[in-house]
C-alpha positions as CSV (number, residue, x, y, z in Angstrom):
1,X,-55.3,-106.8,-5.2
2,X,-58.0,-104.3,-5.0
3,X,-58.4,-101.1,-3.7
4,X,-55.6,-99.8,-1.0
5,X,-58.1,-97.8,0.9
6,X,-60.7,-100.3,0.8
7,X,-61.5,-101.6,4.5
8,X,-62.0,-105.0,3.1
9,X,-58.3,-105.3,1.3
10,X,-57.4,-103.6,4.2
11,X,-58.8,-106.4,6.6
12,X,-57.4,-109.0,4.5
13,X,-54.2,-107.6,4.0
14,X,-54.2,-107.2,8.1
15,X,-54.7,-111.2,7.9
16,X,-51.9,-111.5,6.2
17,X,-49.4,-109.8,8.8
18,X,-49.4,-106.2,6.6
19,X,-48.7,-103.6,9.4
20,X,-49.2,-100.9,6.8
21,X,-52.7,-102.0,6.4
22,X,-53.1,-101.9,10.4
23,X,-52.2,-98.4,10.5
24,X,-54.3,-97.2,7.5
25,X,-57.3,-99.2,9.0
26,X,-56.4,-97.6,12.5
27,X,-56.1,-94.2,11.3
28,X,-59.4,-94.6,9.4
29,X,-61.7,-95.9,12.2
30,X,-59.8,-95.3,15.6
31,X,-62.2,-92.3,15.5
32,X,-65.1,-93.9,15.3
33,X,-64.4,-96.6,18.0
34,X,-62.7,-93.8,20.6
35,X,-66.0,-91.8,20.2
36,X,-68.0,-95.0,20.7
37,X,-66.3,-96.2,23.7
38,X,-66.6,-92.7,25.3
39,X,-70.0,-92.9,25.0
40,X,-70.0,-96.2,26.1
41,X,-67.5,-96.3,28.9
42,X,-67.9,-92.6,29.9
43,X,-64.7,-92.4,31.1
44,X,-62.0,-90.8,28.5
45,X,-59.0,-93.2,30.5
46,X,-61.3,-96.1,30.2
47,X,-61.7,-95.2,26.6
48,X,-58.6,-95.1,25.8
49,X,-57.9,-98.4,27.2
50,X,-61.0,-100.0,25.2
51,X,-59.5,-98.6,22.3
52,X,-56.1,-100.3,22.1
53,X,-58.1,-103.7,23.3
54,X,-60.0,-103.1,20.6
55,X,-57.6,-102.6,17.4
56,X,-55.2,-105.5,19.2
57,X,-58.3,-108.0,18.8
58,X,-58.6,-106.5,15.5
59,X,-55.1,-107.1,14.7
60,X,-55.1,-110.9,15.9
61,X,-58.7,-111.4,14.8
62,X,-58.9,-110.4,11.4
63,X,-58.6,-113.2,9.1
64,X,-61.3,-114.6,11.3
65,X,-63.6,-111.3,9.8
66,X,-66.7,-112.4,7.1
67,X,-68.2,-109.5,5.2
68,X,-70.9,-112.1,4.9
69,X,-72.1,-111.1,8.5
70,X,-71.9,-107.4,8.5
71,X,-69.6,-104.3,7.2
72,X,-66.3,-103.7,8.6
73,X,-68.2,-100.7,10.5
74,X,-70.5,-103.2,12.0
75,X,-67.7,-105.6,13.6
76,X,-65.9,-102.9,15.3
77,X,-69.2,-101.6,16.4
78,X,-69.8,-105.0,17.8
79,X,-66.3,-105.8,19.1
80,X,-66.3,-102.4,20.8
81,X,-69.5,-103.0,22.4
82,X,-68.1,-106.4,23.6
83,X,-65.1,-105.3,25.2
84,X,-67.3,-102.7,26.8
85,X,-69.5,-104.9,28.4
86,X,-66.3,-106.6,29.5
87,X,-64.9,-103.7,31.0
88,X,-68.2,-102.6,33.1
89,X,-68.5,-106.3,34.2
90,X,-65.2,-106.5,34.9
91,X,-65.4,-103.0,37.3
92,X,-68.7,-104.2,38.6
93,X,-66.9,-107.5,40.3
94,X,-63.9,-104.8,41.5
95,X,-66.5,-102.9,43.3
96,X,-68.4,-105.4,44.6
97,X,-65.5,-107.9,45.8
98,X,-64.3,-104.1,47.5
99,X,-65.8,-104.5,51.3
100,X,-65.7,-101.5,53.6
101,X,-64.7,-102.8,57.6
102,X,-66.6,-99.3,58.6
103,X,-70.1,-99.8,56.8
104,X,-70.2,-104.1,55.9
105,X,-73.6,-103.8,55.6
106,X,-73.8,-100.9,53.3
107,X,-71.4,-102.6,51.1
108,X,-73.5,-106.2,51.2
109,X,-76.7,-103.8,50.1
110,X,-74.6,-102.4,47.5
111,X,-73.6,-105.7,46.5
112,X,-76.8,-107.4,46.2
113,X,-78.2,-104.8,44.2
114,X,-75.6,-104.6,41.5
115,X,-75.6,-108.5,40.8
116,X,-78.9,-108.7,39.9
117,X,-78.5,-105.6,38.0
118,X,-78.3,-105.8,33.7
119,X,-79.3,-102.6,32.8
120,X,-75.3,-101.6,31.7
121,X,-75.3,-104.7,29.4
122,X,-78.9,-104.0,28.2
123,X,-78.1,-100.2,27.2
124,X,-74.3,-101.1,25.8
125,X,-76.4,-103.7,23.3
126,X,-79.2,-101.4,22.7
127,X,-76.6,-98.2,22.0
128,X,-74.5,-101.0,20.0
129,X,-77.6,-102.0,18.2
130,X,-78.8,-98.3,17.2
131,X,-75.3,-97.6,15.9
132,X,-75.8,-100.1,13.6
133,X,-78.7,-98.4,11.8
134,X,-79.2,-95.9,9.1
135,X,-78.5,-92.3,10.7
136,X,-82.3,-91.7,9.4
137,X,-83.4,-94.7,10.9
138,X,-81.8,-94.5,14.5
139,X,-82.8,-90.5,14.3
140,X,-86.7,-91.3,13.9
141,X,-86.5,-94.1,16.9
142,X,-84.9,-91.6,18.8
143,X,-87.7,-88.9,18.6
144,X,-90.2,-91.8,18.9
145,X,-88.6,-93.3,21.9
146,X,-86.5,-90.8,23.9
147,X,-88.6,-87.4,23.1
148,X,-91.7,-89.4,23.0
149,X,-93.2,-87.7,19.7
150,X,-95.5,-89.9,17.4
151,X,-95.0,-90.8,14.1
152,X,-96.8,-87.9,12.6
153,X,-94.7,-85.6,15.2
154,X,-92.1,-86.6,14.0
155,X,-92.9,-86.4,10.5
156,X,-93.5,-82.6,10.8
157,X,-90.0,-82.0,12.4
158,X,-88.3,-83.6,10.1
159,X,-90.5,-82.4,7.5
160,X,-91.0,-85.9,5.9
161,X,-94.1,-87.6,4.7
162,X,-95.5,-89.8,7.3
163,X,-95.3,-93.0,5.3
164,X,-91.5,-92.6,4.7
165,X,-91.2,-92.3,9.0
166,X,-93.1,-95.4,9.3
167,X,-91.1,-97.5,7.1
168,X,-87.8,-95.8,8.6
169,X,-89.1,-97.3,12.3
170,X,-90.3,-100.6,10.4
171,X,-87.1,-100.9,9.2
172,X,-85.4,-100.1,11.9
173,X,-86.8,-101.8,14.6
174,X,-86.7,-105.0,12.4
175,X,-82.9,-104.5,12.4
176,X,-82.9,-103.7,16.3
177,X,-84.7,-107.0,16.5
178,X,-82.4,-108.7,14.8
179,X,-79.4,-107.7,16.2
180,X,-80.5,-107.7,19.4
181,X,-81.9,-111.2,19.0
182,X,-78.4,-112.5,17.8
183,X,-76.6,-110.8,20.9
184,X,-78.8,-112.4,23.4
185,X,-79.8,-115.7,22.1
């Protein structure tokens, strides 16, 4: 039957109805997805919510799961940057449906700017995306991109030779590409 502790067995025994295999998968990742959706939702309450949305889906969705199309890691990377999206949507509409009697016309300028507004959905797919890459990867389009250093600044800080930075952002801004280009097509 394969390895107990594998996340793959564990998926498929999940499939199957195996509680056991819930909890051993829950205990192994919850982690991981918690820390995500903090950093996603910024808001630990909200976090927690995500989280048990999260692991239910996984629960009722996991004989639908295809190692095919990415690690276990990767899908509840992906699910949790799904829900997340979700949830900020989901507050967005709360807010904006919310109409002050005192200020009506503050609340219609607040309104008109947040619907035409993607930039939450943009960073949770971006921040989704990076976590999918190599911690080497993600760390040299970080310097690149959030501390604006160039490829041979970044080479000396990490004291690596310039040609393997440049394959490290090749490679990982073909996979941003990619992912990105799945989640939005």
């Amino acid at each position: 039957m394969g390895n107990a502790d594998n996340p793959i067995d564990l998926i498929r025994r999940m499939a199957d109805g195996d509680r056991e295999a819930f909890g051993s998968f829950y205990d192994r990742y919850c982690s991981l997805v918690s820390s995500f959706a903090l950093r996603l939702l910024k808001d630990r309450s909200s976090a927690e919510d995500l989280l048990q949305e999260v692991f239910m889906q996984i629960w009722r969705q996991a004989g639908s799961y295809d190692q095919e199309r990415g690690s276990p890691e990767a899908w509840l990377i992906n699910i949790t940057r799904s829900r997340a999206i979700d949830s900020l949507r989901s507050k967005r509409r709360r807010d904006r449906s919310f109409v002050s009697t005192e200020d009506p016309g503050g609340a219609m300028a607040q309104q008109v700017g947040s619907v035409s507004d993607p930039e939450p959905e943009v960073k949770l797919t971006v921040q989704g995306a990076l976590a999918g890459l190599s911690e080497a990867q993600r760390r040299v389009l970080e310097l690149a991109y959030l501390d604006g250093l160039t490829q041979s600044d970044i080479a000396a800080r990490l004291g690596e030779p310039l040609g393997t930075v440049k394959t490290r952002m090749r490679a990982g801004l073909q996979k941003l590409r990619e992912t990105i280009g799945k989640q939005w097509s």
